[in-house]
C-alpha positions in Angstrom: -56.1 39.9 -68.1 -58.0 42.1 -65.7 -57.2 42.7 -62.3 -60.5 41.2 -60.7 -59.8 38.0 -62.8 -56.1 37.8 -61.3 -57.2 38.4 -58.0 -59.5 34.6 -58.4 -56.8 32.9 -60.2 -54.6 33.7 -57.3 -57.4 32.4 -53.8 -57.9 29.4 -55.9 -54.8 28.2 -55.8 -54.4 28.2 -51.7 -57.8 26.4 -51.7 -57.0 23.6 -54.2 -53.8 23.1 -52.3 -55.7 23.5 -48.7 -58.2 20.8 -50.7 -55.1 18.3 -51.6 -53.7 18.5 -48.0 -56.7 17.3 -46.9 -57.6 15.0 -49.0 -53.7 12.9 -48.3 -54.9 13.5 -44.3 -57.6 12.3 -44.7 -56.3 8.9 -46.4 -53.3 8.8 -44.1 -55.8 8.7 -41.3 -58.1 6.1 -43.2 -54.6 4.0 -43.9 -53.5 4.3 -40.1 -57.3 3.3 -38.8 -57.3 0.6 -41.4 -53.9 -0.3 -39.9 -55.0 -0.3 -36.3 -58.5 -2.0 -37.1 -56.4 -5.1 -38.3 -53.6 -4.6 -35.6 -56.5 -4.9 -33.2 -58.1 -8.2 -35.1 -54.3 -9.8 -34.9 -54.2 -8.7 -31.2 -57.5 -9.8 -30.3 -57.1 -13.4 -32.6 -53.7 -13.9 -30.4 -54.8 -12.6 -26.8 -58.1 -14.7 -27.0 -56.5 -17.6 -28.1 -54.1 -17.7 -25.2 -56.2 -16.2 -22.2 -58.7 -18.4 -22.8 -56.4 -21.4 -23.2 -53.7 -22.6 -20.8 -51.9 -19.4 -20.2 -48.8 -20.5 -18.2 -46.2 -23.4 -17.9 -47.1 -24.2 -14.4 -45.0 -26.8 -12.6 -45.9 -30.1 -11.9 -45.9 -29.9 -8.2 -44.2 -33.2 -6.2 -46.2 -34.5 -2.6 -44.8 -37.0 0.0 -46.8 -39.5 1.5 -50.0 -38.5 3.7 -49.9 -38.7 7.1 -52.7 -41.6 8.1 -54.0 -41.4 11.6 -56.0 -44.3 13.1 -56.4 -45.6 16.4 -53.5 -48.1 16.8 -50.6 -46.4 15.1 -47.1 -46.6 16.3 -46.6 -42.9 16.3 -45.3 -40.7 19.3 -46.9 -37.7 19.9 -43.7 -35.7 19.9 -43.5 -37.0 15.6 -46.8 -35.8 14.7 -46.3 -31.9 16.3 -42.9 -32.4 14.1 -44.8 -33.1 11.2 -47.6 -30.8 12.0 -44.3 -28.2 12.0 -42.9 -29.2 9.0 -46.6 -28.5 7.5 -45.9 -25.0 8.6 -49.1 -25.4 11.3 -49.2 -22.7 14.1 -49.5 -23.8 17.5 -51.5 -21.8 19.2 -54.2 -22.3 22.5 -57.1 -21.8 20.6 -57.8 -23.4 17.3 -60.1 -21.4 14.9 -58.9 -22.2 12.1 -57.2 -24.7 8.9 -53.2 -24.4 9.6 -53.2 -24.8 13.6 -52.9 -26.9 16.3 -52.9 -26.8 20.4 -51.5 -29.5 22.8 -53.2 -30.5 25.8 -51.9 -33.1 27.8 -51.1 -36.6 25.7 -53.7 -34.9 22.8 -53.1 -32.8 19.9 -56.1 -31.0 18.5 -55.7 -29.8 14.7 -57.5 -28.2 12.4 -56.8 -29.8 8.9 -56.5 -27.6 5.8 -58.8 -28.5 2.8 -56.8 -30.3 -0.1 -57.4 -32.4 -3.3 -56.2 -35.6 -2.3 -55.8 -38.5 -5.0 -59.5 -39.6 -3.8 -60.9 -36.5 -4.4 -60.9 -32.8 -2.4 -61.9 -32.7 1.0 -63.3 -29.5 3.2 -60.6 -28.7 5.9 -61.9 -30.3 9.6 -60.9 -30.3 12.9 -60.4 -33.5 14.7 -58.0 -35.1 17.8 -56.0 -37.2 18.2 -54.6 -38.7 21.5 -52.1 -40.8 22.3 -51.0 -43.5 24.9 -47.5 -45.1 25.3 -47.7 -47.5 22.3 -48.7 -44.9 19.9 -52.4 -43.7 18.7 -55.2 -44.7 21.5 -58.3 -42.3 19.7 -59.2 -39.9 17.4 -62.3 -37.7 17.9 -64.1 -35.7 15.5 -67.1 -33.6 16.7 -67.1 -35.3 20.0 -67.1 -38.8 18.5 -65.0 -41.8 18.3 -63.4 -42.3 14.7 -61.6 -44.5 12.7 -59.4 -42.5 10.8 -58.5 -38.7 9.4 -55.2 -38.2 7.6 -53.3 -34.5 7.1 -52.4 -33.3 3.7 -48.7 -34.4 2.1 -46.2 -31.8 2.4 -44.9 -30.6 -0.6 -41.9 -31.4 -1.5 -41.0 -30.0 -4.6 -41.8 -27.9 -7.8 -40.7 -29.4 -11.4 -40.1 -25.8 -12.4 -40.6 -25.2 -16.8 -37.7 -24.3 -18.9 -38.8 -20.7 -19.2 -37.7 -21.3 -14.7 -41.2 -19.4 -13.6 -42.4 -20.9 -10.7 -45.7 -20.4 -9.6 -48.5 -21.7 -7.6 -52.0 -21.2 -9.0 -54.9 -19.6 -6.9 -59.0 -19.5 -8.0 -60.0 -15.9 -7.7 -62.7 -17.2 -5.0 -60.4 -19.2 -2.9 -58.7 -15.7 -2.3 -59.0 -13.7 0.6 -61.0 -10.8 0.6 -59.1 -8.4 2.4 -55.8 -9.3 0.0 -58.0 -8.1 -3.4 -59.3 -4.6 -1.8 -55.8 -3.8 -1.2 -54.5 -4.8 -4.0 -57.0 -2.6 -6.0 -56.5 0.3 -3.4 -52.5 0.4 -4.0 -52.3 -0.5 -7.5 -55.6 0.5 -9.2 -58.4 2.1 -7.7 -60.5 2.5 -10.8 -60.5 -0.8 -12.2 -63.9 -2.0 -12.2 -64.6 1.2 -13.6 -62.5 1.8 -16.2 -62.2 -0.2 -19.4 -58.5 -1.4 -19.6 -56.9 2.4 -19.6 -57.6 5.3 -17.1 -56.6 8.4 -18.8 -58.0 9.7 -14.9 -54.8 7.6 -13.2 -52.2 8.9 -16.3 -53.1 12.4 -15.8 -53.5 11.8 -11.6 -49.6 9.8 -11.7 -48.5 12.5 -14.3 -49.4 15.4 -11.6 -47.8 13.5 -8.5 -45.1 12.9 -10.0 -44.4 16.5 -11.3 -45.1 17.4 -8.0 -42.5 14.9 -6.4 -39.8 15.9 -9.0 -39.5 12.1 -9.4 -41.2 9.1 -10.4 -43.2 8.0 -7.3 -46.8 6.5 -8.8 -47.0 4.7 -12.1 -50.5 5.6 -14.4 -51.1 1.6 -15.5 -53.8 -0.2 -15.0 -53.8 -3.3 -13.3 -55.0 -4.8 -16.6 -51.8 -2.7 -18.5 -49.6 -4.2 -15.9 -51.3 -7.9 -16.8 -50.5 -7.5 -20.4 -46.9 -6.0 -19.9 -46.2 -9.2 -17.9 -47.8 -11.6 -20.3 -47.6 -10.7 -23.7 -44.2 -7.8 -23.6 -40.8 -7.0 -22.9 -40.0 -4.4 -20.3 -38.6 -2.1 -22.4 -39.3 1.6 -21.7 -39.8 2.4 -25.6 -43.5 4.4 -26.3 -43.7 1.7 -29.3 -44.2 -0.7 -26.0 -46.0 1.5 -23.8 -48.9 2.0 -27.0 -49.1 -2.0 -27.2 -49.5 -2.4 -24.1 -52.5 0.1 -23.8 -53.8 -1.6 -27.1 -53.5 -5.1 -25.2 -55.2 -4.0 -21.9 -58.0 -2.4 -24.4 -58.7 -5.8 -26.0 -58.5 -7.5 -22.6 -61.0 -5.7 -21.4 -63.2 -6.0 -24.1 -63.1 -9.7 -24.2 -63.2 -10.5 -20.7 -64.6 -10.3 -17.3 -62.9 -8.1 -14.9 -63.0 -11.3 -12.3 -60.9 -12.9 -15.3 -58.4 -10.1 -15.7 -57.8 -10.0 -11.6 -57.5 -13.7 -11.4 -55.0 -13.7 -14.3 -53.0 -10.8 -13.0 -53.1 -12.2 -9.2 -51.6 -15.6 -10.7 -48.7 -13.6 -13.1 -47.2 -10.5 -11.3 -43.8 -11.3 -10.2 -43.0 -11.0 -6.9 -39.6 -12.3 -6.3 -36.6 -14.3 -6.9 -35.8 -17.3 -6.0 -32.0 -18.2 -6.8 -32.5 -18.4 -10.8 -36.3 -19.1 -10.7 -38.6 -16.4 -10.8 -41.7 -16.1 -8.8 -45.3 -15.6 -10.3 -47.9 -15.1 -8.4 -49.4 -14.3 -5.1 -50.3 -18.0 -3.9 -46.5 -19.0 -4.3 -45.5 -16.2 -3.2 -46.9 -16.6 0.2 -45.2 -19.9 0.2 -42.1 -18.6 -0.8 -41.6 -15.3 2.0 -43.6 -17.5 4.8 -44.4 -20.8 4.3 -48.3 -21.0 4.0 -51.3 -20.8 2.2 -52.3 -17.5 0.9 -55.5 -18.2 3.1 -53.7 -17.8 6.3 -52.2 -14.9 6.4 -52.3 -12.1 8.3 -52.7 -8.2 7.2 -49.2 -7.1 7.5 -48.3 -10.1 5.7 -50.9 -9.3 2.7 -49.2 -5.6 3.2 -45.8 -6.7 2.6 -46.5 -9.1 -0.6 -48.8 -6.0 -2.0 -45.9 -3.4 -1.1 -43.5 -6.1 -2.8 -45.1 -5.3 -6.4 -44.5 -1.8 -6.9 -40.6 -3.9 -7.4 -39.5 -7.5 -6.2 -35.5 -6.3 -6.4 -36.1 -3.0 -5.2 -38.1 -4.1 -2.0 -36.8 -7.6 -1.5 -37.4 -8.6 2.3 -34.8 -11.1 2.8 -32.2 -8.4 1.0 -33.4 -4.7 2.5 -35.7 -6.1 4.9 -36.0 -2.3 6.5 -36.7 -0.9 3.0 -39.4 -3.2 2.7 -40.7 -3.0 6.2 -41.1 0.2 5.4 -43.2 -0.1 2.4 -45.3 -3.1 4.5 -45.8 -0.1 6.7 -46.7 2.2 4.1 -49.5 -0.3 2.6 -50.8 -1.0 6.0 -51.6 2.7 6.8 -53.4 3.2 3.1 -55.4 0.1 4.6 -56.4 1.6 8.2 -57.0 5.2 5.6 -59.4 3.6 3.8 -61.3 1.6 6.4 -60.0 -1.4 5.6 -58.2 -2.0 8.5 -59.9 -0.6 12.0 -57.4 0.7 14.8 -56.8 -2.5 16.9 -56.1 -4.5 13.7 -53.7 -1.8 12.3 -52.1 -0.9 15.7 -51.6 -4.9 15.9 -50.4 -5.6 12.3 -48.2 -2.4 12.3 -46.0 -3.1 15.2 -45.8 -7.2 13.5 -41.9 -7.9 12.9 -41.4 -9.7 9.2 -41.6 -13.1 9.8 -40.1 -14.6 6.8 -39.1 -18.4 6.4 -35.6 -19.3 4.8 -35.2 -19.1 0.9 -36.3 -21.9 -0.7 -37.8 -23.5 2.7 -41.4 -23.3 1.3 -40.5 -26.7 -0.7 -38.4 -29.4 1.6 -36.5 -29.6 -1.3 -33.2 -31.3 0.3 -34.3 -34.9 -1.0 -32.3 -34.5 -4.2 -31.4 -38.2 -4.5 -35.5 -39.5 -4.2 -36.5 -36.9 -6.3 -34.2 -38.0 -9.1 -36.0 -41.5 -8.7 -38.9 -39.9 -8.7 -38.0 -38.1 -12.1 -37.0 -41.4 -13.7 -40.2 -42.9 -13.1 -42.2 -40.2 -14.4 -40.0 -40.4 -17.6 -41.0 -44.2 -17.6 -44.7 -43.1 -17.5 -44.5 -41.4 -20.8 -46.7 -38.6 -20.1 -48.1 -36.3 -21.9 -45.3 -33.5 -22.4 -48.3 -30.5 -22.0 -49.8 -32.3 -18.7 -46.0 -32.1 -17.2 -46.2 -28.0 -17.1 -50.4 -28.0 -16.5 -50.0 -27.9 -12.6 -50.4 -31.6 -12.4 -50.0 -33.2 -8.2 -47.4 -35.9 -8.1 -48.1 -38.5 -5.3 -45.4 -39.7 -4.0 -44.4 -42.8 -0.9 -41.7 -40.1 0.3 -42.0 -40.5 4.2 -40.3 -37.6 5.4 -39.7 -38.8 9.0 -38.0 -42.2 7.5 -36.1 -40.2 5.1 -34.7 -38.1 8.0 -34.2 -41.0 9.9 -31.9 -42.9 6.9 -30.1 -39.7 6.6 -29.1 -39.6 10.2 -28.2 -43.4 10.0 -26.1 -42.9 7.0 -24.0 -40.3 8.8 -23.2 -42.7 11.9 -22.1 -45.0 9.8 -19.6 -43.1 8.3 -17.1 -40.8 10.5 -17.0 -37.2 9.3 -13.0 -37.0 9.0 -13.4 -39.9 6.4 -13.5 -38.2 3.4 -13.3 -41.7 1.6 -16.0 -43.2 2.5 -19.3 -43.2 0.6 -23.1 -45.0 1.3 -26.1 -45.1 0.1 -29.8 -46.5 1.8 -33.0 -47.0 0.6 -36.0 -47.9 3.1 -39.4 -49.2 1.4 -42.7 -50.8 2.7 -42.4 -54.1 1.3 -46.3 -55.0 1.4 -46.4 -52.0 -0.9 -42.9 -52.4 -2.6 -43.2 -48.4 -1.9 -39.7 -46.7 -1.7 -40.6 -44.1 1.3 -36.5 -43.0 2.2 -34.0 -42.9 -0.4 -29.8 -42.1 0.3 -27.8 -41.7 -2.6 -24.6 -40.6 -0.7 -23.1 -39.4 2.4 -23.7 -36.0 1.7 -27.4 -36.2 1.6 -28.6 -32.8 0.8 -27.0 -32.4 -2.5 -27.5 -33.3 -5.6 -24.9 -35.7 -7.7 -24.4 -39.4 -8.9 -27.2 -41.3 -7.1 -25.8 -44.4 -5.7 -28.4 -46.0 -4.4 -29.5 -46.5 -8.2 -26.7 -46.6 -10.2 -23.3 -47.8 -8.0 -23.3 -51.5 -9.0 -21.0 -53.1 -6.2 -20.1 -57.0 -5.1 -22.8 -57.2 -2.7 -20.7 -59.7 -0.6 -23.0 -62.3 1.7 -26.6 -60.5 1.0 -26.5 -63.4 -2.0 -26.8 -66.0 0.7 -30.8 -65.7 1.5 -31.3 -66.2 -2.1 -29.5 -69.2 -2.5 -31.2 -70.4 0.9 -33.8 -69.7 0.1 -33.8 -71.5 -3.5 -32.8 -74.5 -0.8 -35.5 -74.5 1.3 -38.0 -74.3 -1.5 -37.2 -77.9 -2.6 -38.7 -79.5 -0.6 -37.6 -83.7 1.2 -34.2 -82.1 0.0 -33.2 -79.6 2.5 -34.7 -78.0 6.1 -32.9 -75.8 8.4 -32.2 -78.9 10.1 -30.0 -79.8 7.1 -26.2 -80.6 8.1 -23.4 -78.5 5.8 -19.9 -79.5 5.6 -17.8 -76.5 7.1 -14.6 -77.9 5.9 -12.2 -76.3 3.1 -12.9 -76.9 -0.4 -10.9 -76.4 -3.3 -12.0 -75.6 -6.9 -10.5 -75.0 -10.2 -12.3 -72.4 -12.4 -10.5 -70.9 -15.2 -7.7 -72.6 -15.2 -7.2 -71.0 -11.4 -7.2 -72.8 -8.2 -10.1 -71.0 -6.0 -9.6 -72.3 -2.2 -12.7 -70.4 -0.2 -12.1 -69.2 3.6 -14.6 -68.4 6.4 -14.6 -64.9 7.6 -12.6 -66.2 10.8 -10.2 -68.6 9.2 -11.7 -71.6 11.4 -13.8 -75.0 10.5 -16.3 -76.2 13.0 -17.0 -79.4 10.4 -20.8 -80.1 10.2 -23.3 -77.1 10.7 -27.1 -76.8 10.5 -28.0 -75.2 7.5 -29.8 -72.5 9.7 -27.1 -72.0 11.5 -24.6 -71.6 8.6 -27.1 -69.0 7.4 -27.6 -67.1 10.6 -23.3 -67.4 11.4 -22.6 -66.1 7.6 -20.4 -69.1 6.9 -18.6 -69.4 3.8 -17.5 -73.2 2.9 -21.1 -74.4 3.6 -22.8 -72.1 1.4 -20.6 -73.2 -1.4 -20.8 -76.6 -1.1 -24.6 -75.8 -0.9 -24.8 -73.7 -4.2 -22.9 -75.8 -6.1 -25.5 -78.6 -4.9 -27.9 -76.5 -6.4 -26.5 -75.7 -9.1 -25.8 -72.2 -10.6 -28.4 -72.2 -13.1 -30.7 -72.4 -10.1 -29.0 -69.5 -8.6 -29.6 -67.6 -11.2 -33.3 -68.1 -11.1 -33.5 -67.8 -7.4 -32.1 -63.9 -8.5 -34.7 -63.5 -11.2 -37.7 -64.6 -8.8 -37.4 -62.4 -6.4 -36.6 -59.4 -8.5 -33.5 -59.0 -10.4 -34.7 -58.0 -13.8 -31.1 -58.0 -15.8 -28.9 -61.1 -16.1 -25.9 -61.7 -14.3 -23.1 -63.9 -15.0 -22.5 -66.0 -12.2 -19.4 -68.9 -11.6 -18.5 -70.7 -8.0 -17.2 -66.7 -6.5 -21.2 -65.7 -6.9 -22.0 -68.1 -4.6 -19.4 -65.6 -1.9 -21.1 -62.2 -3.6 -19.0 -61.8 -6.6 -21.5 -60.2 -8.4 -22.3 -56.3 -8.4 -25.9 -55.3 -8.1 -26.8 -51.7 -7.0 -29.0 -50.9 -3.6 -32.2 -50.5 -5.2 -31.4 -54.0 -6.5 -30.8 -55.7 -3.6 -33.8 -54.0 -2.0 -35.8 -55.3 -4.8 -34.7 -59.0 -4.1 -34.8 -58.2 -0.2 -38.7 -57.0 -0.8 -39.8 -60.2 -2.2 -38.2 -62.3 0.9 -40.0 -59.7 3.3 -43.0 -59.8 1.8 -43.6 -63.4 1.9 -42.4 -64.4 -1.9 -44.8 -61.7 -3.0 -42.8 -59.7 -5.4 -43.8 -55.9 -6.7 -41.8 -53.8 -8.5 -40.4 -51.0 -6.1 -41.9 -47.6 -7.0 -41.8 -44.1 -5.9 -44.7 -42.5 -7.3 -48.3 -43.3 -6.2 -50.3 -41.2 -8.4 -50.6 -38.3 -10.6 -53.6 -35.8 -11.0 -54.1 -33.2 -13.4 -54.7 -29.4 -11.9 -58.6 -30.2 -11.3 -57.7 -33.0 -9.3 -58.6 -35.8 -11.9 -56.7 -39.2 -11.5 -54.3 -39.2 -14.8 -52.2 -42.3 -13.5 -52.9 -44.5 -10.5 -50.1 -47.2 -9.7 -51.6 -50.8 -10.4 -48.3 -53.1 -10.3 -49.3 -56.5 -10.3 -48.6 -58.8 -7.0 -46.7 -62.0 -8.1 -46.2 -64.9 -5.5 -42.6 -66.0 -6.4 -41.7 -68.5 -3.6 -44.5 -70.4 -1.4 -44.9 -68.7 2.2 -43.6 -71.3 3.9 -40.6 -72.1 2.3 -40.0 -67.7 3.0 -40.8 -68.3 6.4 -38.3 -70.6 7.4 -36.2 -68.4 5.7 -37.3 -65.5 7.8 -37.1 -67.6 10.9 -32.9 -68.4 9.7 -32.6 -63.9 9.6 -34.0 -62.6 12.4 -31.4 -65.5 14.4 -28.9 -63.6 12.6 -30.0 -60.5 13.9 -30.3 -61.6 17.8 -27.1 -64.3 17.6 -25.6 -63.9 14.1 -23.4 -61.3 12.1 -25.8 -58.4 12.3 -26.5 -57.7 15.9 -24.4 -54.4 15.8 -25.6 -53.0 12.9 -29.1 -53.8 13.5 -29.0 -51.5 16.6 -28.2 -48.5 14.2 -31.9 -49.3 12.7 -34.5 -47.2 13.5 -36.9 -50.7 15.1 -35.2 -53.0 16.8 -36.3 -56.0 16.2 -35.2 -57.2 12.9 -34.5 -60.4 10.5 -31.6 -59.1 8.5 -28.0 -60.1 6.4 -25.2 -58.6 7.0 -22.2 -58.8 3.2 -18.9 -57.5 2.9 -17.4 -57.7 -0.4 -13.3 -59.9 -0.6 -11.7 -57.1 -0.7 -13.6 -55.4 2.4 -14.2 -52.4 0.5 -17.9 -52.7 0.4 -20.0 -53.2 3.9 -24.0 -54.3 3.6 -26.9 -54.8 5.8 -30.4 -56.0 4.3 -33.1 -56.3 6.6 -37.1 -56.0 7.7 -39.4 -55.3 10.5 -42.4 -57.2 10.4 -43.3 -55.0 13.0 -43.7 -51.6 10.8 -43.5 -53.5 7.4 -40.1 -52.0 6.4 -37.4 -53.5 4.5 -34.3 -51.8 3.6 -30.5 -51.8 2.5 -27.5 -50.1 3.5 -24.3 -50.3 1.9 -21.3 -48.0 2.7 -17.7 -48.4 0.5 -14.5 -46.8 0.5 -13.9 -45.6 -3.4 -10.7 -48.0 -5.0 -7.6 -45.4 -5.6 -5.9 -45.3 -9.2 -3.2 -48.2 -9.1 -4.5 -50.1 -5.9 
């Protein structure tokens, strides 16, 4: 072979193999961009699908009762600035603005924040109201006479998911300007410019951070940081740091930035709150100070934006200095960049932190009304999805009554008396709407719920009942009616049962109102057995009792174990006139846009006439002025009372029934000392 034909043998054998290098390239890369062009359809298929559908398990969140104002009301002025207070409303001289209030004299003038009540949203307003000594004398609004305004519920708690992320949500609109340019100057200058990724803010972090010899500025996006938080681990793997770029791309490409910063201001985590996280900037400014995003200050918008960069790391209840100092930093980038002019930095710099306690943004120390609460929504059978939409609970919870039952229930029983247990419930009876519920002596903690579930003799609270089945037969019995208060003796079970008065004594022939009002024994026996016990029973199941009971001649003393919230069932029907309703704790329930999803409608039954209730009534309140329960009616929040006093045989369980047909309130207390293994 020649030389010059060796010489092309050998270059065309580097260019065929040049040739088949490039030819595998160039299918690897075809392979890879196949791969990526369907990674990108999944992501996209999977992103879409949940951004644009309900992205979060938001807790169902759980009102009290609102607050109505009208000219009239028994209400001191001194209760309204303490629920005003508990609103978290500033008092201030001048009002300007939703969330404060000023006092002037005997009027308080308050600006009302806008909220979605169960009747639909209304604008916030400013209105006053002034008082005289029986309560509410006039409420003015824009210089006229009206007839009514009302303040929003508080809230009382959060029905957190089971992933336990708590958050509140905000519309992108609703917040404050000032809050979004800040957040956009501290954590992403660029983004309405760039289009998910900023190769400009890698490179920029990449270079301060050299410079720093330390990590002090991250290079994501606020959209990568959206899809870290939403759809990945925080793992630092690249493998993660790629998807998340390939997220924020599709993000961006499917949605409007408005979208993307509404998302991301309702996701970011921004704290901890015992072992329930904290998403988002409008619980957030619940959860470090108590109020609506809408009215806060700068330094306070400083110090949740500073809180970002790491809600451990800068934690201001755990390093409040470390995070004062970041507040500080945030607020200077502010006054930098014009957002902020001197006087309002110089003002907002020199704030202190004003945080409320953990876990006071929700008056969460009801635990025994909110497990009611939960048992009723269970009853509703709702819709499993609506329960973690952000769907409003309405609720009778009055927290001024429940404050006042708790207080009760701890002077009835002495501190040292570790024994002793109660429970309370307090309801509107024209409403059968439980407002306080008790469900032990230690009030604030969570644990068996008495007031529901401890089924004790209930002692002389059966007498109205059978009194009351009495009175209703009419050309038999009146009040007038003379009882034989003498002993008796009866055989049941092959067992001689020989009844006693409370004080061992006989006075002979007694009124039958009197033998009500004085509590006395031998006469209501005789009187029940007259009756009968079949009619007993049905006086029971009228006003309320929905279970049977099995009654014999000791039922007619109280042998027979009913729960509080049974007895205040039965003790709701006599207030109200022989009206029964079944006692309920929740009023209504909207869905996040404020659409009624369940409205209470529990039919109003008339179970004894008026009349025969009313002589009835007329027997209690005697009982309260010259009867058995003129000391415990004085530990009562009212007054004037008609009420029944029981103690069970063994005087381990105390009672007291009662109403005010002055502020339409019934309610039961019962207090017991627990029975000791081998007593």
């Amino acid at each position: 072979m020649s030389r010059s034909k060796k010489k092309t043998v050998k270059s065309s054998r580097p260019a065929r193999w040049w040739r088949l290098v490039w030819l595998t390239a160039l299918k690897l890369a075809l392979v890879i961009l196949l791969a990526l062009v369907v990674y990108f359809i999944y992501l996209d298929s999977k992103i879409t699908s949940t951004f644009s559908g309900q992205k979060w398990q938001v807790p169902a969140q759980i009102y009290g009762r609102s607050l109505a104002l009208f000219p009239g009301k028994y209400l001191t002025q001194a209760n309204l600035i303490l629920e005003l207070e508990q609103l978290q409303y500033r008092r201030s001289n001048e009002v300007t603005g939703p969330g404060q209030f000023s006092v002037n004299g005997g009027s308080v003038t308050i600006f009302r924040r806008s909220f979605t009540f169960v009747d639909g949203e209304q604008s916030a307003e400013r209105f006053s109201v002034e008082f005289n000594r029986t309560g509410i004398s006039r409420i003015v609004r824009q210089g006229k006479s009206s007839d009514f305004a009302r303040l929003e519920p508080q809230l009382i708690e959060h029905l957190v998911s089971p992933h336990q992320e708590d958050r509140e949500l905000v519309r992108l609109e609703l917040v404050p300007e000032l809050l979004k340019e800040t957040l956009l100057l501290v954590e992403d200058r660029d983004f309405y410019q760039h289009r998910g990724v900023s190769p400009l803010s890698v490179l920029r972090a990449f270079w301060v951070n050299l410079s720093a010899g330390r990590t002090v500025q991250g290079g994501s996006t606020l959209t990568q940081q959206l899809a870290k938080n939403m759809y990945l681990t925080h793992d630092r793997t690249l493998w993660r740091k790629v998807n998340e770029a390939f997220i924020a791309l599709v993000l961006d490409f499917r949605f409007s930035k408005d979208q993307i910063l509404e998302a991301y201001l309702n996701e970011i985590y921004l704290g901890q709150n015992h072992a329930t996280a904290v998403h988002g900037f409008g619980l957030a400014s619940r959860f470090y100070f108590g109020k609506p995003l809408t009215e806060l200050a700068p330094e306070q918008f400083a110090l949740l934006i500073g809180v970002v960069k790491g809600p451990g790391y800068y934690d201001p209840r755990r390093f409040p200095e470390r995070a004062q100092r970041r507040r500080d930093l945030v607020l200077r980038l502010m006054f930098e960049q014009h957002l902020l002019d001197r006087s309002a930095f110089e003002q907002a710099i020199n704030q202190p932190m004003k945080l409320v306690p953990r876990g006071q943004y929700l008056n969460a120390s009801f635990p025994a009304y909110m497990d009611a609460v939960k048992r009723e929504l269970r009853q509703l059978a709702l819709d499993p999805k609506l329960m973690h939409s952000g769907i409003k609970v309405f609720t009778y919870l009055d927290p001024m009554a429940q404050t006042q039952a708790e207080r009760t229930v701890s002077q009835l029983l002495p501190e040292m008396n570790k024994e002793l247990e109660a429970a309370m419930l307090v309801v509107d009876y024209q409403e059968a709407a439980i407002q306080a519920l008790v469900g032990g002596k230690t009030a604030g903690y969570a644990g068996f719920n008495r007031a529901l579930e401890a089924r004790r003799p209930i002692g002389s609270l059966i007498k109205p009942p059978i009194y009351l089945e009495a009175l209703a037969q009419r050309g038999r019995f009146t009040l007038g009616t003379l009882l034989d208060d003498s002993p008796i003796s009866l055989r049941n079970n092959n067992q001689d049962w020989q009844p006693q008065n409370f004080d061992k004594q006989f006075r002979g022939p007694v009124s039958l109102m009197r033998a009500l009002a004085d509590s006395r024994n031998l006469p209501t026996v005789r009187l029940g057995l007259q009756l009968g016990m079949p009619k007993v029973q049905d006086a029971l199941r009228r006003l309320g009792l929905e279970r049977r009971v099995n009654l014999f001649p000791a039922a007619l003393l109280g042998a027979v174990d009913l729960s509080p919230y049974e007895v205040t069932q039965l003790y709701q029907t006599i207030a109200n006139n022989g009206v029964h309703q079944q006692l309920a704790t929740v009023q209504a329930v909207t869905d996040q846009h404020g659409a009624v999803v369940y409205q209470r409608a529990s039919p109003k039954t008339l179970r004894y006439p008026a009349a025969d209730v009313y002589l009835l009534q007329y027997a209690m309140i005697e009982s309260t002025l010259t009867g058995t329960a003129q000391s415990l009616a004085r530990t009562w929040p009212q007054p004037t009372f008609a009420g029944k006093t029981g103690t069970s045989s063994d005087y381990r369980d105390s009672w007291f029934a009662g109403f005010d047909q002055d502020t339409h309130r019934s309610g039961c207390i019962w207090q017991s000392q627990p029975v000791r293994p081998g007593s």
